[in-house]
C-alpha positions in Angstrom: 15.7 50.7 18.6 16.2 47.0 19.5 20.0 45.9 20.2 21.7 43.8 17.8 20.9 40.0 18.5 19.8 37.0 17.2 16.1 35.8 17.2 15.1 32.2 16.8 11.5 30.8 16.6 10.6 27.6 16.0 6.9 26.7 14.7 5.6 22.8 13.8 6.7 22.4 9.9 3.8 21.6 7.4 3.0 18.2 6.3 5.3 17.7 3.0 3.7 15.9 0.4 5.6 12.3 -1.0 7.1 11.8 -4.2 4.7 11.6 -6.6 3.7 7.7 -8.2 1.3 6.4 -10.1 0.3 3.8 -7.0 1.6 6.1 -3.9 -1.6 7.9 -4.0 -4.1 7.5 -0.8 -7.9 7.4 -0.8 -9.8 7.7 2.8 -13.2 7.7 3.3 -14.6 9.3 6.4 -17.8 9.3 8.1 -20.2 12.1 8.8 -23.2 13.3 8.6 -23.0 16.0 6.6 -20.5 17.7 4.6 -20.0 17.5 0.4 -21.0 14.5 -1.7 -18.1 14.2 -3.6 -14.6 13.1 -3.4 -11.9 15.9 -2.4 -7.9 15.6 -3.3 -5.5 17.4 -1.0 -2.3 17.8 -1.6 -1.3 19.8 1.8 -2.6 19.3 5.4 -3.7 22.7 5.3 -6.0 22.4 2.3 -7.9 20.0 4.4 -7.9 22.2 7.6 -11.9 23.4 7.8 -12.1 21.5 4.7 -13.1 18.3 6.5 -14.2 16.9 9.7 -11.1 17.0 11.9 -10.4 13.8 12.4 -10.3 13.5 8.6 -7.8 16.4 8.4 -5.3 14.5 10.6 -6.1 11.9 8.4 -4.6 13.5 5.5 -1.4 15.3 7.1 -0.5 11.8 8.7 -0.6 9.9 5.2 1.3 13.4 3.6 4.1 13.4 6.8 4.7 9.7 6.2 5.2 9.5 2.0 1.4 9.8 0.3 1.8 12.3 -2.4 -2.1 13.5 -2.6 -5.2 12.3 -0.5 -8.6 12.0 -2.0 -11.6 11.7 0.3 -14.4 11.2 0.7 -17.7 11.2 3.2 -19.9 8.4 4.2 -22.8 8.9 5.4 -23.1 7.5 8.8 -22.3 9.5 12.2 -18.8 9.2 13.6 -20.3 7.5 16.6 -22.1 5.1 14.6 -19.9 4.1 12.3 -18.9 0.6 13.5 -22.0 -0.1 13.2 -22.8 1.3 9.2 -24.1 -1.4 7.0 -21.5 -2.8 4.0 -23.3 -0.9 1.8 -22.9 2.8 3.5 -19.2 2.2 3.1 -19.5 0.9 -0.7 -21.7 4.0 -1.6 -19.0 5.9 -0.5 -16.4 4.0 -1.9 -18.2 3.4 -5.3 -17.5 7.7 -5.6 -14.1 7.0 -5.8 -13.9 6.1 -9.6 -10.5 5.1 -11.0 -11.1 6.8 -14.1 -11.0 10.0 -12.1 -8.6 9.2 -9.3 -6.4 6.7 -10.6 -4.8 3.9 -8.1 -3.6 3.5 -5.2 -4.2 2.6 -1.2 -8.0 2.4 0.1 -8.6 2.7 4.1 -11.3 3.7 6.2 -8.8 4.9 8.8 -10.4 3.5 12.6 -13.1 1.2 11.8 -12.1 -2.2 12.5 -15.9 -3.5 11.4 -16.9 -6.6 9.2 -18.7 -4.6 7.0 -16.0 -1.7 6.7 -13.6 -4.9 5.9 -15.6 -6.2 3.4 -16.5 -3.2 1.7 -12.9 -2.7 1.1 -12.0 -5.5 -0.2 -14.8 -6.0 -2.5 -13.7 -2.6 -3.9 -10.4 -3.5 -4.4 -11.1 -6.7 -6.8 -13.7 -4.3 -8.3 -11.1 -1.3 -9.2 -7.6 -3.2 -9.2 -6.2 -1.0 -6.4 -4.9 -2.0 -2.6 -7.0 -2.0 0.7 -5.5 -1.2 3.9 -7.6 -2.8 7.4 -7.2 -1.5 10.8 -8.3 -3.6 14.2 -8.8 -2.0 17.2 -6.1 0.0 18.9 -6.1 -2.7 21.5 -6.9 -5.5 19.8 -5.3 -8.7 20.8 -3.4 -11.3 18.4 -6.3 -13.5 18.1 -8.1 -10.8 17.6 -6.8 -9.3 14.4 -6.1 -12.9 12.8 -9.8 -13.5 13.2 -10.5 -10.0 10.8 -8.2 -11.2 8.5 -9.6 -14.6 8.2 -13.3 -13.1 7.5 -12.2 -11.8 4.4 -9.2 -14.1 3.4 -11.5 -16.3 1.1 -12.9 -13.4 -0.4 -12.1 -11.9 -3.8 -9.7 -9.1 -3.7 -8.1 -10.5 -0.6 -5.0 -10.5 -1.9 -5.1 -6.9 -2.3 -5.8 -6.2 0.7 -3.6 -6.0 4.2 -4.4 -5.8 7.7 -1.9 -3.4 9.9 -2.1 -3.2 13.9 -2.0 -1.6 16.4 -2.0 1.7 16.6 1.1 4.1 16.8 1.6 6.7 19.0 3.2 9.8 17.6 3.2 13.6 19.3 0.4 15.6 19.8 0.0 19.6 20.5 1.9 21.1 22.9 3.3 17.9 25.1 0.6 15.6 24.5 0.3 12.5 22.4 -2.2 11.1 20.2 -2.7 7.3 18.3 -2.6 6.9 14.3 -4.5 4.3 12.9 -2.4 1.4 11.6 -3.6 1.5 8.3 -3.0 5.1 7.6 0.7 4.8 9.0 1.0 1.6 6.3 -0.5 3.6 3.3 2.3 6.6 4.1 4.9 3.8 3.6 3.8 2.4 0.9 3.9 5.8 -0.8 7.2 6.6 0.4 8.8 3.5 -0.5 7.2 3.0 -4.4 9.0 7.5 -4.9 11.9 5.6 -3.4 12.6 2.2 -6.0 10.4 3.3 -8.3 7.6 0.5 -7.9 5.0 -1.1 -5.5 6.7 -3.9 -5.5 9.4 -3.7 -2.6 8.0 -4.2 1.2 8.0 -1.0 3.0 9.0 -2.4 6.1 12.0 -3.1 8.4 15.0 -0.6 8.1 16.7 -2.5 4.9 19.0 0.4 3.4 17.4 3.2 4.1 17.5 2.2 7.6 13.8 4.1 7.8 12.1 1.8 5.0 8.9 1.0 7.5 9.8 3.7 10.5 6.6 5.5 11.2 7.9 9.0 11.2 7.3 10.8 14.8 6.6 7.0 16.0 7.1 6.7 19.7 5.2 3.4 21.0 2.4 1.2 20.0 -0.9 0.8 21.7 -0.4 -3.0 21.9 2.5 -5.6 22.3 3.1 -8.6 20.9 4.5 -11.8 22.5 6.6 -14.4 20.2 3.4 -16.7 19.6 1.5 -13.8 19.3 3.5 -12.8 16.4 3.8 -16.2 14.8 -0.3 -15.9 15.1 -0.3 -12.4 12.9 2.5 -14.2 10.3 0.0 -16.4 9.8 -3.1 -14.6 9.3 -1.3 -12.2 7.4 -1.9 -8.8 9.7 1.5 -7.1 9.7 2.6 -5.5 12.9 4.2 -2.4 14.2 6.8 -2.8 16.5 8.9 -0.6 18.7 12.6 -1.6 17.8 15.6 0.3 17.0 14.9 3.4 18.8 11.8 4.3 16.4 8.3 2.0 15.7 8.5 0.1 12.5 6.2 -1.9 10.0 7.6 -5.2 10.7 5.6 -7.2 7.5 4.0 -7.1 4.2 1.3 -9.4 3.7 -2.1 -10.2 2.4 -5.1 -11.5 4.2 -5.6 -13.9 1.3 -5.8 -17.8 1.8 -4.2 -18.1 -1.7 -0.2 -18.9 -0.9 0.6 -17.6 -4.1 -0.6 -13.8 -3.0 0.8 -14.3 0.5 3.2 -11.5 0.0 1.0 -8.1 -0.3 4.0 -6.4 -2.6 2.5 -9.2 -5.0 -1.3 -7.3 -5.3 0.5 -4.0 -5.1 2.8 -4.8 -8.4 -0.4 -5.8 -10.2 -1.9 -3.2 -9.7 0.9 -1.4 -11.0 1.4 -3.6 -14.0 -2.3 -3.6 -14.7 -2.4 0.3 -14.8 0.5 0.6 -16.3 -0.1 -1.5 -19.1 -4.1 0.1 -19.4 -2.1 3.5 -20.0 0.4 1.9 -22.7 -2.2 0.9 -24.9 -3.7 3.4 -24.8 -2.2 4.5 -28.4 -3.0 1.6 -29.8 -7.2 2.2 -30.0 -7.9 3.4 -33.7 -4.6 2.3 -34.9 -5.3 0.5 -38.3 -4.5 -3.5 -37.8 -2.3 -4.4 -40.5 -1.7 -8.3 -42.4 1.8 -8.0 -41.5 1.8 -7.9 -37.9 3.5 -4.8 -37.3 1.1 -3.6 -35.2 1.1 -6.4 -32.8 4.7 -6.4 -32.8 4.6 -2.6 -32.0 2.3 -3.5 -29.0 4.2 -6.3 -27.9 7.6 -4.3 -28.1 5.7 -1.3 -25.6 4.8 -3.7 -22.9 8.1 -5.2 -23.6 10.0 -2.1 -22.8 7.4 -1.4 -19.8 8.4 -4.8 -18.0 11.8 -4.8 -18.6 12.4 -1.7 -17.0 10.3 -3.2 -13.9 12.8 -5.9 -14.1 16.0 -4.0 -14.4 14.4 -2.8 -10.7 14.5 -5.9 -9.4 10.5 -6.0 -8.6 10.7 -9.1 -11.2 12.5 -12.5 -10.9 14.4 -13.8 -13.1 18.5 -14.7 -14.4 17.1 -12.9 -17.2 14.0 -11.1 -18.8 13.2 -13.9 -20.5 12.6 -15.7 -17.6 10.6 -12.5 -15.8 8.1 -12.2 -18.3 6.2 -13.2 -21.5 4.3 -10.8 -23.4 2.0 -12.9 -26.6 0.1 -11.0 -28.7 0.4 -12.2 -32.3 -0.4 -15.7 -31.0 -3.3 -15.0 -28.9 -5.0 -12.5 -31.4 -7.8 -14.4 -33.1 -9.2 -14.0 -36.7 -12.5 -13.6 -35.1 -10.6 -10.8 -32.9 -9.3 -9.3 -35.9 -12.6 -9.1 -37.8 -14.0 -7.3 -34.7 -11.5 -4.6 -34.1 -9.9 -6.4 -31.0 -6.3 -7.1 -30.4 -5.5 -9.6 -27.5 -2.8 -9.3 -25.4 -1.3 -12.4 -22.8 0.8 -11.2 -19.9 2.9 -13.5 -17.2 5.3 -12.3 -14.7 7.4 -13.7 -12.0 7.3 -11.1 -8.9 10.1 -10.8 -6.8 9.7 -12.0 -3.0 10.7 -10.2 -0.5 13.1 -11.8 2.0 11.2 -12.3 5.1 13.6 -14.8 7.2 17.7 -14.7 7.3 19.2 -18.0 9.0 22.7 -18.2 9.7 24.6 -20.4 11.9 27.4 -19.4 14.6 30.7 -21.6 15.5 32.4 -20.8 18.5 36.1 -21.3 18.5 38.4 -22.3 21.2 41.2 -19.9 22.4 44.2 -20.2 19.9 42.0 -22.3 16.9 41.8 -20.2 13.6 38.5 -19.9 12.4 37.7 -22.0 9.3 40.6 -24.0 9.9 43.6 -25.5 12.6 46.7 -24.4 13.6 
């Protein structure tokens, strides 16, 4: 009989899923040579265990330990080894699986390939299905290095939907080794975990703000590359968001675009619209076969639904305004055609103001003598 005592064990804890959102969700594609044809969700690290090559697998628990609440992948065709050198059109017959119809929105990557044509792959599927792509560089790659991926596709369409995070970061491996997560996959996790957190994709997942984790890589330890002063200045303005090492954890330290296009500088911007754009596509849903009336109570039913939809994204704070009136406009009445009407078709105009994010706080400092009062004199 064993004496009375105490046991404790202690065994590494699953990858927990994030809070499910409609734009948290992640989408990898993978290459290999052989495996299934079609894309695969997972929900748990352990449903992709033998599932998946294992590369893949950590893939998924990284993007599952850092806020993504499923991850669908799916396989290119192309050898691991070869895969910075697959053509554009490998990656978009992969990526062309992943139909929105199915899968819904969310953040795009092909976790470790820093390639032209992986790039512009992405990006071209982004402007194609609305959702957000996520680039890696190398894990060493220098400052020039990663602005000059992010100026190949900055001109491109979908740019601003698409964002380039470096370097890598280094997080614990088995037993009391350590390995490196792709940038991009890090990004995609807190992306996730800050839309379950405010409720939309339109707040910057990085810094500490008040969560004091809001871009903290969880398990982050050090980055494979440093950045000097200039170095950063150089990523600001490329638009390549960098992980740092600062306040006793690694942290997202930007949220931007690759795109030329200042108005899209801000990648919150291409993450709220597809949001918006989504979110509206499921709203109207109702109104298909609904019978369009002289009165124009349908369109001011249709207007009143998006109105409601917006103005709970504005009572958020994801957009700017002193009031709603000043957030948004939503025409329908007045941009619904006779022609449109005669044809079934009820046309809907949308602007909103997105809220920035603050990127730069300037204050200024006096210095009083011994005895002065601050503000004033004795």
């Amino acid at each position: 009989m064993a004496r009375p005592q105490v046991v404790v064990t202690v065994a590494a804890a699953p990858s927990r899923r994030g809070i499910s959102t409609p734009t948290g969700n992640a989408f990898i594609v993978y290459p290999s040579s052989t495996g299934v044809d079609y894309p695969v969700t997972f929900t748990s690290a352990g449903a992709a265990t033998g599932n998946v090559p294992a590369a893949a697998a950590q893939h998924v628990a990284d993007l599952l330990t850092q806020g993504a609440p499923s991850v669908t992948v799916v396989r290119a065709n192309v050898e691991p080894a070869n895969a910075a050198a697959a053509s554009q059109a490998t990656w978009t017959a992969a990526l062309d699986k992943l139909t929105t119809a199915s899968y819904g929105v969310g953040q795009v990557l092909i976790p470790g390939v820093a390639s032209t044509a992986a790039h512009a792959a992405l990006v071209a599927h982004v402007n194609e299905t609305g959702r957000v792509a996520l680039l890696d560089g190398e894990p060493d790659s220098t400052a020039s290095e990663l602005a000059a991926y992010a100026t190949a596709v900055s001109n491109s369409p979908g740019a601003e939907r698409a964002g380039l995070c470096a370097p890598y970061i280094t997080v614990p491996g088995d037993g009391n080794t350590t390995r490196d997560i792709p940038g991009s996959v890090a990004a995609a996790g807190l992306a996730a975990r800050m839309d379950g957190r405010v409720g939309h994709a339109g707040r910057a997942p990085a810094g500490t703000q008040e969560f004091g984790d809001a871009g903290r890589v969880y398990g982050g330890s050090d980055v494979t590359a440093s950045f000097s002063d200039d170095d950063l200045d150089t990523l600001s303005n490329a638009g390549v968001n960098p992980f740092l090492v600062k306040n006793g954890g690694v942290f997202l330290y930007d949220w931007l675009s690759v795109s030329s296009d200042d108005r899209w500088s801000q990648l919150n911007f291409g993450r709220l619209a597809m949001q918006v754009t989504t979110g509206t596509a499921d709203l109207l849903e109702q109104f298909l076969f609904r019978q369009i009336d002289g009165k124009g109570q349908l369109f001011a039913e249709v207007e009143a639904a998006i109105d409601g939809y917006l103005l709970g994204l504005y009572n958020n704070n994801a957009l700017y305004g002193a009031s709603s009136d000043d957030a948004y406009v939503v025409d329908v009445s007045g941009v619904t055609t006779v022609e449109d009407i005669q044809s079934g078709t009820i046309r809907c105009v949308l602007e909103c103001a997105f809220s920035r994010a603050a990127r730069r706080v300037v204050f200024n400092i006096t210095v009083q003598k011994p005895g002065e009062v601050a503000g004033g004199s004795n």
